[in-house]
N, C-alpha and C positions, 0 to 999 in steps of 0.2 A: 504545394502544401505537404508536409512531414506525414509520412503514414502513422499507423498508432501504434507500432514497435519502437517508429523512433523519437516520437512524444514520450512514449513512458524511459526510452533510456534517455530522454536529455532531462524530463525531471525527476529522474531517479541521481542523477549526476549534481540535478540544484539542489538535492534532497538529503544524500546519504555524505555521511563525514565519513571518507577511507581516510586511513594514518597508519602509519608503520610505524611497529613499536617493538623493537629488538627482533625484527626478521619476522615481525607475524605483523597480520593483515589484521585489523578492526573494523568491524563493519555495523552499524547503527541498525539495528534489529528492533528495536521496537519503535512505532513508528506515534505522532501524536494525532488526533483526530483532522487538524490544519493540513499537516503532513499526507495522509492519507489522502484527502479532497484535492490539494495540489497533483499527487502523482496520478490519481483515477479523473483529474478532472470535474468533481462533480460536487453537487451541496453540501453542507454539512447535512440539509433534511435529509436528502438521497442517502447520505452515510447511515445513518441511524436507521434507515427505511431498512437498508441492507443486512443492518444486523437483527433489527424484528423477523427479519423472512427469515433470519438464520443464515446467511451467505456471509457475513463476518461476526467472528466470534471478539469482542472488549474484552482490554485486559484493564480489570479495575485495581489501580495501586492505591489511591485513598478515593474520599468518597469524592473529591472533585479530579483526581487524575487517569485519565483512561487513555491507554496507549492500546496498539494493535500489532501484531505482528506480520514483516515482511514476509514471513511462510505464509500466514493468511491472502496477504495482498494481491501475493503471484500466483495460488491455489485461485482465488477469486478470477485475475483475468486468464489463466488456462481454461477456466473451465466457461466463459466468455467467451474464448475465441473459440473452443469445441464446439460450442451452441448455435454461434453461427456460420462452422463451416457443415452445421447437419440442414440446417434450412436452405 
């Protein structure tokens, strides 16, 4: 079985569109709530749970479109993996 470094980099790979466009790198930065639950794994309730306790911050673009951001996502399991390498 994949440890969980290399579960998040194989669906970060099913996840993020890289494209080269005149010698520079693009990279998919805001992620959508689907998107999120894919790479972490977990429910959309778990999602929403996370951002109640405050551990992901929505980014509200209208009143039905909420994206998240990749700085968030990786802030979130950094500080996951910290947690349980103090226990």
């Amino acid at each position: 079985m994949a440890n969980f470094n290399e579960l998040i980099l194989t669906k970060a790979v099913q996840v993020f569109i890289v494209r080269r466009e005149e010698g520079l790198q693009v990279e998919k930065k805001l992620l959508t709530p689907k998107e999120v639950c894919e790479i972490l794994s977990i429910s959309k309730t778990t999602l929403y749970k996370l951002v109640k306790e405050g551990k992901l911050t929505p980014i509200k673009l209208t009143k039905k479109a909420t994206r998240f951001s990749m700085e968030d996502i990786e802030a979130l399991i950094r500080e996951s993996r910290k947690e349980r390498s103090e226990e």
